[in-house]
N, C-alpha and C positions, 0 to 999 in steps of 0.2 A: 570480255564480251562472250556469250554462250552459244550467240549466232553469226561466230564468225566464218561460217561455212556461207551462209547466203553471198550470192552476186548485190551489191546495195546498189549497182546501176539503173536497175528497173524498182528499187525499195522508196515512194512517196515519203513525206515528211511522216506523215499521220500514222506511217507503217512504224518508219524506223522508232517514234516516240510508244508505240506499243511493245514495240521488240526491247528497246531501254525500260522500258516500266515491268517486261515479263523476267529481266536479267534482275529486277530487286524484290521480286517475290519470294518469300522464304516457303517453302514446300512442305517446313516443321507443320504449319501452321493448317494444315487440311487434317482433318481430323481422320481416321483408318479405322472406321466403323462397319460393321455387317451390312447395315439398308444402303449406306452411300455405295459400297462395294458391287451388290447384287443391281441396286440402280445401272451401274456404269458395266457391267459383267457383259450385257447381250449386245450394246453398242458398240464396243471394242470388240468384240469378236468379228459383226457385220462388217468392223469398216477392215478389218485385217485379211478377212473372207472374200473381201469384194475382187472383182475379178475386173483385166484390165478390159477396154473397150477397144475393138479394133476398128480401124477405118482404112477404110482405099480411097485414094485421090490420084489423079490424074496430071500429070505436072510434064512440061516435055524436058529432054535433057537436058537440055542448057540449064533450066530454072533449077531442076535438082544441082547440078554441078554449082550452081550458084548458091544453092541454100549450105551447101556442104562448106563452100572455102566461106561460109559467114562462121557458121556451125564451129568450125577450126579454129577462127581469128579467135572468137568469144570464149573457146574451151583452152585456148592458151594464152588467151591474153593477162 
C-alpha cells in the first residue's frame, strides 16, 4: 500500500476505494511529451508557491489545553 502514511480513521469507503484504484495505476503509462509537460509547468509551480494562510482565533485555556492532550492522544496513538 503507497498510502500507508494516511490516518484511515477519518478515510470514508469512497476514499479508501480511490486510494486502492491509485495504488494499481501504472505511471509507465502517461505519456512524457513537450505540450502535456508545458500544460502541467505553471500549475505546479502556483500550488508549490502558494503561501500558507494564517489565522487568529480566540479560544480560552482550558479549550486549548484541551485541544492539545486530544492533538497528543491522536499523534501517538
Amino acid at each position: 500500500m503507497i498510502f500507508w502514511f494516511f490516518r484511515t480513521d477519518y478515510i470514508d469507503e469512497q476514499e479508501k476505494e480511490l486510494i486502492s484504484s491509485l495504488e494499481d495505476f501504472d505511471l509507465s503509462q502517461i505519456q512524457n511529451d513537450e505540450e502535456n509537460s508545458k500544460l502541467l509547468k505553471k500549475p505546479a509551480k502556483a500550488f508549490v508557491k502558494k503561501e500558507e494562510t494564517k489565522m487568529n482565533i480566540r479560544i480560552s485555556s482550558s479549550e486549548l489545553e484541551k485541544i492539545k492532550a486530544v492533538a497528543m492522544q491522536e499523534c501517538f496513538a
